[in-house]
N, C-alpha and C positions, 0 to 999 in steps of 0.2 A: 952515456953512463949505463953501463949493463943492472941490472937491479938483482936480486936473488928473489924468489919468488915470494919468500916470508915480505922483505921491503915491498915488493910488487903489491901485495895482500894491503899491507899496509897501507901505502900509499893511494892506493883502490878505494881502500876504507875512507880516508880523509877526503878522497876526489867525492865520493856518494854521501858527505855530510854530517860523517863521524868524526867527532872533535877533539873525542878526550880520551884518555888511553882504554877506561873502563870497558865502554861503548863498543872502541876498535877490537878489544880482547874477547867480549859476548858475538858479534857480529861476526869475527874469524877464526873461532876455536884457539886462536893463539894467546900460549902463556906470556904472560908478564915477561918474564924474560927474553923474549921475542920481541914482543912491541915497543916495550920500551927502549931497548938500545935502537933498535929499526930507525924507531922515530927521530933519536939522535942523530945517529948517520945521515938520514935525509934531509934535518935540521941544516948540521953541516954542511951540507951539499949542495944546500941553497932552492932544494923542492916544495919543502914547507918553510912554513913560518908561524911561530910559537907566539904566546902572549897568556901572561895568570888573569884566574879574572881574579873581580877587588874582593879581599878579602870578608868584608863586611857580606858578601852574598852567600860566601859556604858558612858563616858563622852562624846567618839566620836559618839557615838549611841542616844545622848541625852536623856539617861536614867538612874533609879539606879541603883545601886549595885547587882548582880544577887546573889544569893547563891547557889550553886548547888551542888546534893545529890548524891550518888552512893550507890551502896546495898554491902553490905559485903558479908563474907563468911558466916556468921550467921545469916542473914539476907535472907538469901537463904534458909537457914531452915527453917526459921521462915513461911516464904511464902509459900514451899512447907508444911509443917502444914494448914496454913492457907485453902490454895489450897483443902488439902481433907479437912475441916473444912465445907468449903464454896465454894461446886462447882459452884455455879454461875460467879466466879472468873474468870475461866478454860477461859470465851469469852472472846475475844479480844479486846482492850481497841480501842476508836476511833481514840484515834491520840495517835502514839508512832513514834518514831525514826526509820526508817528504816535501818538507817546502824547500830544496833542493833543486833546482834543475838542472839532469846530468844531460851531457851530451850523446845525441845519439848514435852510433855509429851506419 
């Protein structure tokens, strides 16, 4: 699967340990309406995989419902494609997860 680079960004973002749209949208300059259909698509495509957390933890937080993404197993292909497609990728995203561990190329 070819990716466009906004998915590519996207997908990057969730592979370095960003989980939730907010995060992905600070960490890649991309608006909302980028990310979030993105993540759809990849959703569907079978790259990620979604799950809400429980409610009870944004309520004590006084906020919404987070959604949070992870990369699959094919989803890792898809990136690593992506990767040589679009080495500009290859740099390090500004804010990722540190307790993370990305692979190195």
């Amino acid at each position: 699967m070819n990716l466009s680079y906004a998915a590519a960004i996207v997908l990057h973002s969730v592979a370095g340990g960003l989980r939730y749209g907010f995060d992905i949208m600070d960490a890649s300059g991309l608006p909302g309406g980028t990310v979030y259909p993105a993540l759809r698509r990849l959703e569907r495509a079978g790259l990620v995989n979604s799950s809400w957390e429980p409610e009870d933890i944004a309520q004590k937080e006084k906020r919404p419902r987070r959604r949070y993404y992870e990369i699959t197993g094919e989803g890792n292909e898809a990136l690593n494609n992506a990767l040589a497609r679009y080495p500009l990728l290859r740099q390090p995203l500004p804010m990722t997860d540190p307790t993370v561990e990305t692979e190195k190329a």
